[in-house]
C-alpha positions in Angstrom: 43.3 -6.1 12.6 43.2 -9.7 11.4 40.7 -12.1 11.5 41.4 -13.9 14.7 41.6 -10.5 16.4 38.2 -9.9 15.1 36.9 -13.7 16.1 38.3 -13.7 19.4 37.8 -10.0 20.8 35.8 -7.6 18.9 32.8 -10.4 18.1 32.3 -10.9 21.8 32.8 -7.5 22.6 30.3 -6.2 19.8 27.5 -8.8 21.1 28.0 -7.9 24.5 27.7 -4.4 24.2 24.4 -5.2 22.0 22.8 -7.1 24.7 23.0 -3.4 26.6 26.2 -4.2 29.1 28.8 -1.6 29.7 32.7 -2.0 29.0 33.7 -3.0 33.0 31.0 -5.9 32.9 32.4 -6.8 29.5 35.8 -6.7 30.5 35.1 -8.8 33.7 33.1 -11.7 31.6 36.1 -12.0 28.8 38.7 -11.6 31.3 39.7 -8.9 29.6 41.4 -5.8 30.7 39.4 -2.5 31.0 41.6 -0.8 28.3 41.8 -3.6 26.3 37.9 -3.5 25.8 38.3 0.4 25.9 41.0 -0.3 22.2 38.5 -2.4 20.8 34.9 -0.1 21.8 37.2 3.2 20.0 37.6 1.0 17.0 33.9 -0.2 16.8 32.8 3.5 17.2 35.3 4.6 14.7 34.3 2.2 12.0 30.4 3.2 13.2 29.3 -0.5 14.3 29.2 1.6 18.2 28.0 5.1 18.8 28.6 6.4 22.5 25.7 7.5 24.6 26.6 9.9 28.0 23.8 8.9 30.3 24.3 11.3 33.8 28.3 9.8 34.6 27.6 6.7 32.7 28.9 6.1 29.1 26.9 3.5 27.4 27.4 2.1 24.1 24.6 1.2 21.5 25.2 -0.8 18.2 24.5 0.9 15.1 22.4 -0.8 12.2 26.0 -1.3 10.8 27.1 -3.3 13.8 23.5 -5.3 14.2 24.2 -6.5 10.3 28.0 -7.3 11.0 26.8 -9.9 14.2 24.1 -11.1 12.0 26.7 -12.4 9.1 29.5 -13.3 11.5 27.1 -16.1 13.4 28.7 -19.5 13.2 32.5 -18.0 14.2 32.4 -18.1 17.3 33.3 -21.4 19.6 33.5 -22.2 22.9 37.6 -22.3 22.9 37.7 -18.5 21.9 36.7 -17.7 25.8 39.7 -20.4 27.3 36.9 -23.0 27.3 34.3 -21.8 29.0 31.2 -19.5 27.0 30.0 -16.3 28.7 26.4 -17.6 29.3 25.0 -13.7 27.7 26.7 -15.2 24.8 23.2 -16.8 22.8 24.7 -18.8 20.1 22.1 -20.0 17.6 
């Protein structure tokens, strides 16, 4: 995975999924594809940033200490541009 890959996709994904939404939402605000947010959510829980949580016939997906510290050094990468110009307003840049 290179680094715009990671920039583009997984960053978004990873803060999304920390602000408590679930992978179809995701998909929906990135204009994403369901499996395309599915790749990246089975490579954040395989590197342990994710873990999966089966609530009833929901999966939900919580972000591990691992992931909280990754989103904490990677502030600053993101822009505007990443999302075809417009910012996902559950996106909180500081």
């Amino acid at each position: 995975m290179n680094f715009k890959s990671v920039r583009i996709n997984v960053i978004p994904i990873l803060k999304l999924l920390d602000a408590g939404l679930y992978s179809a939402k995701i998909a929906r605000m990135l204009n994403m594809s369901k499996p395309h947010v599915a790749y990246y959510t089975k490579i954040l829980e395989k590197i342990g940033f994710i873990r999966r949580e089966k609530r009833s016939n929901i999966v939900c997906y919580v972000v591990s200490t691992e992931g909280k510290n990754f989103l904490d050094k990677s502030e600053g990468v993101l822009v505007g541009a990443e999302f075809g110009g417009c910012m996902p307003k559950s996106i909180v840049m500081v």
